[in-house]
C-alpha distance (Angstrom), angle and dihedral (degrees) to the residues before:
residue distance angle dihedral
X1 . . .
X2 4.25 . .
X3 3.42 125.7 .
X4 3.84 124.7 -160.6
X5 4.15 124.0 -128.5
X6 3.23 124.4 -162.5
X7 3.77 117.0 -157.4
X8 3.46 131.1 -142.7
X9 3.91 104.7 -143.3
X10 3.88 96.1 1.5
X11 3.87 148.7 -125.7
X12 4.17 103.6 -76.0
X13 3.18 111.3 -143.2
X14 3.75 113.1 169.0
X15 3.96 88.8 -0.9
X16 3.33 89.7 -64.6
X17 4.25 128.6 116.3
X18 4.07 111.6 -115.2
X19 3.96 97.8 -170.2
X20 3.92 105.7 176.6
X21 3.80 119.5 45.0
X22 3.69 125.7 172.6
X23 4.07 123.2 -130.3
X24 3.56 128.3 -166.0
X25 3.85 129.4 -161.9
X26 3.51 109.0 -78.2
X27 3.65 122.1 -129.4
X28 3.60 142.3 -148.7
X29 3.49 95.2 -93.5
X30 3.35 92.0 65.8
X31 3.31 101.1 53.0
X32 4.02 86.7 50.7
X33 4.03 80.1 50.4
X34 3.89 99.2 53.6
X35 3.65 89.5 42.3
X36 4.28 95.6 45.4
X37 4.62 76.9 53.6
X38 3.59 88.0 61.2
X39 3.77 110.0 -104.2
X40 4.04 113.7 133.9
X41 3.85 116.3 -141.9
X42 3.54 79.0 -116.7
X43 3.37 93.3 82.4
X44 3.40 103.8 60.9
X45 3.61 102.8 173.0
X46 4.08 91.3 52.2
X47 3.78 93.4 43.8
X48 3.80 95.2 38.5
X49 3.97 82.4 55.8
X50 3.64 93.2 39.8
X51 3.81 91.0 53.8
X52 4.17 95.7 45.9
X53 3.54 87.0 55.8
X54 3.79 92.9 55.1
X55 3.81 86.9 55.2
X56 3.40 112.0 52.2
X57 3.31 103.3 98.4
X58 4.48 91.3 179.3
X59 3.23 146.4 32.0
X60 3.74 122.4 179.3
X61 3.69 116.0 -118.3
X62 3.94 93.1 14.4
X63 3.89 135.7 80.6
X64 3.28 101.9 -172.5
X65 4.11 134.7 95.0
X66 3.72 116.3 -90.5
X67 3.75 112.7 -129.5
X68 4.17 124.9 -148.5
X69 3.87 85.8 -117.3
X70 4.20 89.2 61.4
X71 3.56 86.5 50.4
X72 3.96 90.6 51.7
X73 3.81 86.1 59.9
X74 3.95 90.3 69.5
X75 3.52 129.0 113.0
X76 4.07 116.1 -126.0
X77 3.73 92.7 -104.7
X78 3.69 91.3 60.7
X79 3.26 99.6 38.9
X80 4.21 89.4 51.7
X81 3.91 81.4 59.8
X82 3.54 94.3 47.9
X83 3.28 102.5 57.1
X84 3.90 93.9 43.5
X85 3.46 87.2 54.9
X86 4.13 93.3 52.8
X87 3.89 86.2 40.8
X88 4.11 87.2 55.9
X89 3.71 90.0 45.9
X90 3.62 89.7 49.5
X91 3.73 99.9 49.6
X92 3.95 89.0 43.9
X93 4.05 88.8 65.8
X94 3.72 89.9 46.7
X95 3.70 116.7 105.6
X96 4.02 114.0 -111.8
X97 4.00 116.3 -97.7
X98 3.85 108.6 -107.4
X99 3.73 121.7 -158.2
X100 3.43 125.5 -150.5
């Protein structure tokens, strides 16, 4: 499952805006990942970031991987957005709720 964010002022890469970026669910091996690179659950804002940049599988306009410290360069708006869109991506992998 992806889900598609679109930013208000962007991700700069190379001085230039990157507005819509594309997540996918993460998994568990990225969780083992972020944790094996030295960030502690702990630290939820570092990991959280750490594990967003793991998913996003896109960015429009850029090939390349997106690193935690690209994401540190965002302002709050964006990052508000970006972590609703990796929450919606998330929940979209999750199985449904059954009642019995």
């Amino acid at each position: 499952m992806s889900h598609v964010v679109t930013l208000k002022k962007g991700l700069l890469i190379k001085g230039k805006p990157h507005l819509t970026l594309t997540l996918r669910e993460p998994f568990v091996d990225d969780l083992v990942a972020v944790e094996a690179d030295g960030v502690m659950a702990y630290q939820s804002n570092t990991f959280r970031r750490a594990l967003i940049a793991r998913c996003i599988v896109k960015v429009d306009g850029y090939a390349g991987d997106v690193t935690p410290s690209m994401i540190g360069k965002l302002g709050m708006t964006d990052w508000t957005l970006l972590q609703r869109g990796f929450d919606a991506a998330e929940a979209e992998g999750k199985p449904e709720a059954t009642s019995e």
